[in-house]
N, C-alpha and C positions, 0 to 999 in steps of 0.2 A: 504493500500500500504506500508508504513511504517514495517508496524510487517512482511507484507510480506518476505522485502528487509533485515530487522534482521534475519529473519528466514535461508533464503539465505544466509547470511554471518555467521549465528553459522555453519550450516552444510558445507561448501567451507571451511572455515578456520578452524573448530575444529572436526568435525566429518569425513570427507570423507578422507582415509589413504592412499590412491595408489596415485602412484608416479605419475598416469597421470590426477590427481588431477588438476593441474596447466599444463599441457602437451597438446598440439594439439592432438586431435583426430583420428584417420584413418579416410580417406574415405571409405566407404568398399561399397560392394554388396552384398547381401545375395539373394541365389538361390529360396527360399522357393517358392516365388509366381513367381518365373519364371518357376520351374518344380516340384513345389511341390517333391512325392519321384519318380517320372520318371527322371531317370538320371546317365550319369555315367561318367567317367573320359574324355570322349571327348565332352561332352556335356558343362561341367563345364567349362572346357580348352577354350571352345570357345567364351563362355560367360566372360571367364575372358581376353581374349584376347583385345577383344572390350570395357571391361572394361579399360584397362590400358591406350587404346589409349585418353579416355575421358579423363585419367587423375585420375581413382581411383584409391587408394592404397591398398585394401585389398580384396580378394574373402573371404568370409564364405559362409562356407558348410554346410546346414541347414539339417532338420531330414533324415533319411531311408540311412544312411550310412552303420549302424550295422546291425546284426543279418542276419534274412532274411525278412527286415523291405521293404516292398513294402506298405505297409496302417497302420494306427495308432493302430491297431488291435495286435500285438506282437512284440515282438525283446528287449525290452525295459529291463535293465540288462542284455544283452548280446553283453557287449562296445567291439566285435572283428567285422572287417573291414568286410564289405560284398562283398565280390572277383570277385563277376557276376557285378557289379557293379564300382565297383575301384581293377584291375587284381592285378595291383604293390603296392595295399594300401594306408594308409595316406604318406609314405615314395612318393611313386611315381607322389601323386598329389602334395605333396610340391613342389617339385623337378622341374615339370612344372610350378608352379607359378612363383616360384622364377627364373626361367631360364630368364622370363620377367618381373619381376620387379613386382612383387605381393606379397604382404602379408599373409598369410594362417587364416583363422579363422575356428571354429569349433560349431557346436549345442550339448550338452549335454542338457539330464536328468536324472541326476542320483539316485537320490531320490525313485524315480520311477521304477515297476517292472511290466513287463504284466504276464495275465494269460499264456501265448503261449510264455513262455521263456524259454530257459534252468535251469536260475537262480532261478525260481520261481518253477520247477522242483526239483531241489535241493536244496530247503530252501525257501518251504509254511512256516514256522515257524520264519519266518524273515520280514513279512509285520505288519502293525497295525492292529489292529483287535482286538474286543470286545471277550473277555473267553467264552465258548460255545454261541457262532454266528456267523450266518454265514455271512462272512467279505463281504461288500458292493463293487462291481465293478464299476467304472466308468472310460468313453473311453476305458474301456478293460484294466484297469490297477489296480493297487494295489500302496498305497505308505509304502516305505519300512521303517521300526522301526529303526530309526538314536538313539535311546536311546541305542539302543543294542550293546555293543561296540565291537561285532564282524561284526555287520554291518555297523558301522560306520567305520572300518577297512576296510574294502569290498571297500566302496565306494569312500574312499581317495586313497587308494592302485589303484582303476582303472584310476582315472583321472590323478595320477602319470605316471604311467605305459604310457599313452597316451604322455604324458605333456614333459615326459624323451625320449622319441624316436621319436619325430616331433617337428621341430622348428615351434609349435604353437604359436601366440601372442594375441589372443583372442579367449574368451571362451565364448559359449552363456550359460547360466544356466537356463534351463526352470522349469517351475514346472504346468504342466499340469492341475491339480488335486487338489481338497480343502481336508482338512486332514476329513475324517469321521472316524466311527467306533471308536471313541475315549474312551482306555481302561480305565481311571481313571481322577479324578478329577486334573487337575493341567497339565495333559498329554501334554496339546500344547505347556504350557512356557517349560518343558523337552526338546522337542524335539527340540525348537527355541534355546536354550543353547546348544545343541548337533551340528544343523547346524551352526552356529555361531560357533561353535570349530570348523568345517571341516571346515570352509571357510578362519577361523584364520590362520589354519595351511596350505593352500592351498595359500593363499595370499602371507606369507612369505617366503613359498619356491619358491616361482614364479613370484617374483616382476617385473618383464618383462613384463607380463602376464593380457592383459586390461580383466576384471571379466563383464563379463554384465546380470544384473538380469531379470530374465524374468517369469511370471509365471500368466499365462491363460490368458494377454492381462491384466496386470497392477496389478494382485493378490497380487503382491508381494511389491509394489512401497512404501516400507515402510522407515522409517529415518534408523534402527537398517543397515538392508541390505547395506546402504551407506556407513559405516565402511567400507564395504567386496567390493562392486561393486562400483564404481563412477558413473554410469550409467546402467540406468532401464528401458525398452519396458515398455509403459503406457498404448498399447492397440495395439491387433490384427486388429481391425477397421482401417485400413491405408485411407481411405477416406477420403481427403482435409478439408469438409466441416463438419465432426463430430469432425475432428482434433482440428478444432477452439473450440471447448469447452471443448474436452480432455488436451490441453495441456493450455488452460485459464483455465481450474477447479485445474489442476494442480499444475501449478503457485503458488496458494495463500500459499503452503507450500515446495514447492523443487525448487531448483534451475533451467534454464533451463540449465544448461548445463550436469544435469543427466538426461536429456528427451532426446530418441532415437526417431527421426521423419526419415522414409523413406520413400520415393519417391513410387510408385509401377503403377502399369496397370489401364489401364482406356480399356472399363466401369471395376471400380473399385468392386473388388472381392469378398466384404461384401454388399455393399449397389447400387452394378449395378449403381452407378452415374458416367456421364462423366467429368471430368474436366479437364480444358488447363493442361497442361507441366509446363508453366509459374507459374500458380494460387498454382499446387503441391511445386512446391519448392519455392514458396514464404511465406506457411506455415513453411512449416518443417524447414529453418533456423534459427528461434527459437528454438534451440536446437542440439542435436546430428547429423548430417545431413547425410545419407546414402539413397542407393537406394533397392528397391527390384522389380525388373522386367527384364525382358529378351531384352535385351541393344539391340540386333539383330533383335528385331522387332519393331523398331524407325524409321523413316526414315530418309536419311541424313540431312536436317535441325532439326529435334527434336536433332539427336547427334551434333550437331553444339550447341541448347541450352545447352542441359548436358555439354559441355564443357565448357559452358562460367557458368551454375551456380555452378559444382564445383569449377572453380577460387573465385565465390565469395563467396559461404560455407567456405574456403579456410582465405579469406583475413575478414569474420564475425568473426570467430574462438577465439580471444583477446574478444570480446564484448560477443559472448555465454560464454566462461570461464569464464569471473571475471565483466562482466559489471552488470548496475540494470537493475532491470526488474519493468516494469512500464504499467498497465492493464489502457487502454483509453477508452475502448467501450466493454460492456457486450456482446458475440452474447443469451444469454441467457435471455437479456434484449430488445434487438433490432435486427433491420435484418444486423447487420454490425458488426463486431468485430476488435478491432484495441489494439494493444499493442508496445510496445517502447523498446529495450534495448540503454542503455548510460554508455558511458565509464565513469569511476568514477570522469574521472576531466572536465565531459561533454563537450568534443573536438570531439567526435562521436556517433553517433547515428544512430540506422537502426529502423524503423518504418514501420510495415504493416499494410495495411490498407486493409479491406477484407469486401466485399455486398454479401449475401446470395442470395438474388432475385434481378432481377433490376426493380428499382423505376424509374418512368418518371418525375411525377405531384411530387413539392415539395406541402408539407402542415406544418399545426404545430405539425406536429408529427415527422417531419423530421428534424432533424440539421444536414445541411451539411457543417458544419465546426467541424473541428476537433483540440480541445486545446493540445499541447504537453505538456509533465512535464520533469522535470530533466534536465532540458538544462539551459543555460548562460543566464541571460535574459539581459545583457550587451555586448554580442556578436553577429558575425552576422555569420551566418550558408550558406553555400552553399550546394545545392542537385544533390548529385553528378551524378546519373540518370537522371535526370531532367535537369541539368544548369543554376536552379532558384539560387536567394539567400533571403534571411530570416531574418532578428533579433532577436535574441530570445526572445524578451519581445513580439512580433508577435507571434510569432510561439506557444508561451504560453498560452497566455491573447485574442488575438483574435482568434486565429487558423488559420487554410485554408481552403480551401475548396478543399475536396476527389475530384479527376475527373475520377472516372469510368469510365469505357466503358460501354456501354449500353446492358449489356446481365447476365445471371445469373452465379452465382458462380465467379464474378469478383474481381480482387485483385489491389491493390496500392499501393505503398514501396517508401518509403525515405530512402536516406545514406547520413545523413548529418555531414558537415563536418565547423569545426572552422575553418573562415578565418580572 
């Protein structure tokens, strides 16, 4: 736990360089798994509509914007707006966000070129690729040679061109695809100095501009990227229940507040599992906290919840930034996973508590108390959900006891507060 919380504190305070570093987060929505690439300017409009009332602050517009990108199959290098799709372009969907109070965010991959592009039409001679062989396709893509510095040009020059004509304020950065076909020995560290230059120079001219790293559901979730991005997608898996150990494996080296947790559809769209509304966003505020689902197939009490958990993603926000992070209960160990953030002068604390299956029969395999760490153990704690209060030398050295509810995929949360 210790090295963890150093760990955390080298990268927050000496590595991670954007100014939203220290800065509140958007709330945003991202379209993805609400219409995957079916979609187009009244679709979004309507989704963001219902957005705002909740109380988010940003729409992103996730893949199949460009080219003639209806399936992941081409378009990819061909960053011009798709007009069947968005008539008035990125100008015209801004325009409606912002009319009501929205944010604009955007999906890129720029890296990346498909077979079925113009670009790749125009410069086969620009991807990676092994000297006579024939270059390996995967998802229908190629990734393009950033060593080359006419295509490293190519690729700053488009995100510019984009960046300069749309008051964008977030950029998704994907990276689909693992590098193959590698022409020479040394060839990755090249090409990771070359991204690192495009992203140096992209950062600086765009300080506005929140960078978020993304690449095949966590590919990319490396410390170097942190310079460039302050926040990194840890995994396509959005599923409540794998989250508990995606973002507890995570933990033991990044901060949570470079962990992007959203919200998304149930039965959830990786592993068919159902889970409460409640149980999803009691994970994900560990971290970056967004949604991804289609807000218009809620019914009005689920938006009545969303409204009430963005207030308190909202008022967590101080404790994801700059609190500790503190791992209670392995779900890798046990059927329960429970972790802690605490404000640095432990006057706050948010605590989840999460049962994978529900147990009835206690035995000795079960402890259902739960010790906290990093609290005052000469103060007395009140729970502000709850209306209990606490000592911390309790809350420490004996624990509590979890009170579940008796059903599977069950969660428990403390906001404890110095009185």
């Amino acid at each position: 736990g210790t090295m963890t919380r150093n760990l955390h504190d080298l990268y927050r305070e000496h590595l991670i360089r954007s100014p939203y570093k220290d800065k509140k987060r958007p709330i945003l929505i991202n379209n993805w798994e609400a219409t995957y690439f079916n979609f187009d300017t009244d679709k979004l409009i309507a989704i963001a509509r219902e957005a705002k009332k909740s109380g988010i602050e940003m729409l992103v517009m996730d893949d199949g914007w460009f080219g003639h990108r209806n399936d992941d199959s081409t378009s990819l290098g061909d960053w011009y707006v798709n007009r069947e799709k968005l008539p008035n372009g990125l100008e015209g969907l801004s325009e409606r966000t912002k009319a009501f109070g929205l944010k604009l965010g955007l999906w890129l991959e720029p890296e990346m070129v498909s077979l079925d592009s113009d670009l790749y039409r125009a410069h086969p001679d620009w991807i990676i690729r092994v000297p006579q062989a024939e270059p390996v396709q995967y998802r229908f893509q190629y990734v393009l040679d950033l060593t080359k510095p006419e295509v490293l040009d190519f690729v700053q020059g488009t995100v510019c061109r984009i960046l300069d004509s749309v008051p964008i304020t977030y950029i998704k950065w994907d990276m689909n695809r693992m590098i193959s076909d590698v022409p020479r020995p040394g060839y990755v560290h090249e090409y990771t100095l070359a991204f690192y230059r495009l992203l140096s120079a992209l950062t600086e001219k765009y300080p506005g501009v929140l960078f978020e790293g993304c690449a095949s559901g966590g590919g990319r979730f490396d410390a170097g990227l942190l310079a460039y991005c302050p926040q990194i997608w840890p995994s396509d898996n959005t599923d409540a229940m794998m989250r508990l150990k995606i973002q507890y494996a995570t933990s033991f080296a990044y901060p949570v507040s470079t962990i992007c947790n959203h919200i998304s559809a149930v039965p959830n769209h990786q592993t068919h599992r159902v889970t409460s509304l409640e149980t999803r966003a009691n994970v994900a505020y560990a971290g970056i906290f967004g949604y991804e689902l289609d807000l218009r197939r809620l019914t009005p009490e689920e938006l009545t919840q969303v409204r009430s958990q963005i207030e308190t993603a909202k008022a967590l926000q101080p404790l994801v930034l700059d609190g500790d992070f503190y791992r209670l209960r392995s779900p890798f160990e046990t059927n329960e996973c429970a972790w802690a953030l605490v404000s640095r002068d432990a006057s706050r604390a948010f605590v989840l508590c999460s049962r994978v299956l529900a147990v009835i029969a206690r035995n000795r395999y079960y402890d259902p108390r739960l010790c906290l760490k990093g609290l005052d153990e000469n103060a007395v704690y009140r729970d502000v959900l709850h209306g209990t209060q606490y000592s911390g030398a309790l809350l420490m050295n004996r624990g509590i006891v979890i009170d579940y509810p008796v059903e599977d995929f069950a969660t428990y949360c403390l906001l404890l507060e110095r009185i």
